[in-house]
Every structure is written in C-alpha cells, then in structure tokens.
N, C-alpha and C positions, 0 to 999 in steps of 0.2 A: 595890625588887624587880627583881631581872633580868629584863630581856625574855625569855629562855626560859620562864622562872616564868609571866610571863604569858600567854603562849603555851598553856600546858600548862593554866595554869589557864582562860584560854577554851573553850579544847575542851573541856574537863570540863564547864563551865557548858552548853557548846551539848547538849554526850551527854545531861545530864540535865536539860534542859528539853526536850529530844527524847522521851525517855522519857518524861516528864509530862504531855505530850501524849497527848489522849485522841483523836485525830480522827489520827494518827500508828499508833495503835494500833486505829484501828478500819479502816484502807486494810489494813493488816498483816493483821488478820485475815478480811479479804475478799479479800487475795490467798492465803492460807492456801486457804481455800474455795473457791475458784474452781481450783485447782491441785489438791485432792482432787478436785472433779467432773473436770478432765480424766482423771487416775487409774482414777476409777471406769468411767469409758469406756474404759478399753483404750487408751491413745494408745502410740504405739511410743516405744522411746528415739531413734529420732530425731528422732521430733514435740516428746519434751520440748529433747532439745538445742536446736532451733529458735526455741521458746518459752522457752529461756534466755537464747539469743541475742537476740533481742528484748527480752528484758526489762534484760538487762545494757547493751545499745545504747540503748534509753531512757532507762533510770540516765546513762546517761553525759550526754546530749543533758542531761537536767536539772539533773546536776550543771554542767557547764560554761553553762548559759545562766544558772541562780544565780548563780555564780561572775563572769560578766560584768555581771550585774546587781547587786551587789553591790559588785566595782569601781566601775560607774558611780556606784551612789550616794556610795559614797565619796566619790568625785573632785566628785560635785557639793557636794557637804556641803563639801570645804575650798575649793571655790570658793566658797558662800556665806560663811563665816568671813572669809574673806581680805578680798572684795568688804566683806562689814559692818565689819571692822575700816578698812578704807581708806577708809569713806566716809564 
C-alpha cells in the first residue's frame, strides 16, 4: 500500500474515533452552551472576536504541545526497539 494511502487512511481512522468519542462530544456541547449564555447576555461583536481569539490561541497551544508530545513518544518508542533489539 502506498504511503499516501496510509496517510489518508490514518487520518480517517483518527476523524472517526474522534467522533466516537463521547467525552469529545460532551466538551463540544459545553462549549456550545457556554457561547449561547455569552449571546444571551448581550456580549458586543467585539467581545465575541476576543473570545474567538482566545479560543483559536488555545487550539493552537494544544495542537502543537500534542504534536511535540507525540514526537516525543515516538522518538522514544524507537529508542526502545533499537536499545531492545541491540541488547
């Protein structure tokens, strides 16, 4: 199977174990909530821009500390293989 293949098909797998995720979908619908009560308050459009920003800044801090944590493991995992096969 071509490396793109798998590629494409990882991400598939990760979308939809994202989705079947019920604790993914219960943040979701508390940040739902939490975004209609600002609404119901009156908050200006620049309170929401603000509050987008922040949330989109977050996202990111999450994705990239994932994204290094996930390196890591990686990199540790073939150090163990290597370390266990050489020893």
């Amino acid at each position: 199977m071509p490396i793109l293949s798998l590629i494409r098909n990882h991400e598939e797998d990760i979308n939809q174990m994202i989705q079947n995720e019920a604790e993914y979908h219960k943040y979701m619908d508390e940040a739902g909530k939490a975004w209609d009560e600002l609404v119901k308050m009156g908050i200006s459009q620049e309170q929401k821009d603000l509050i987008e920003n922040i949330e989109r800044a977050t996202g990111c801090i999450g994705s990239i500390y994932s994204e290094i944590s996930y390196q890591k493991g990686f990199s540790d995992a073939i150090k163990l293989i290597i370390e266990s096969l050489v020893s």
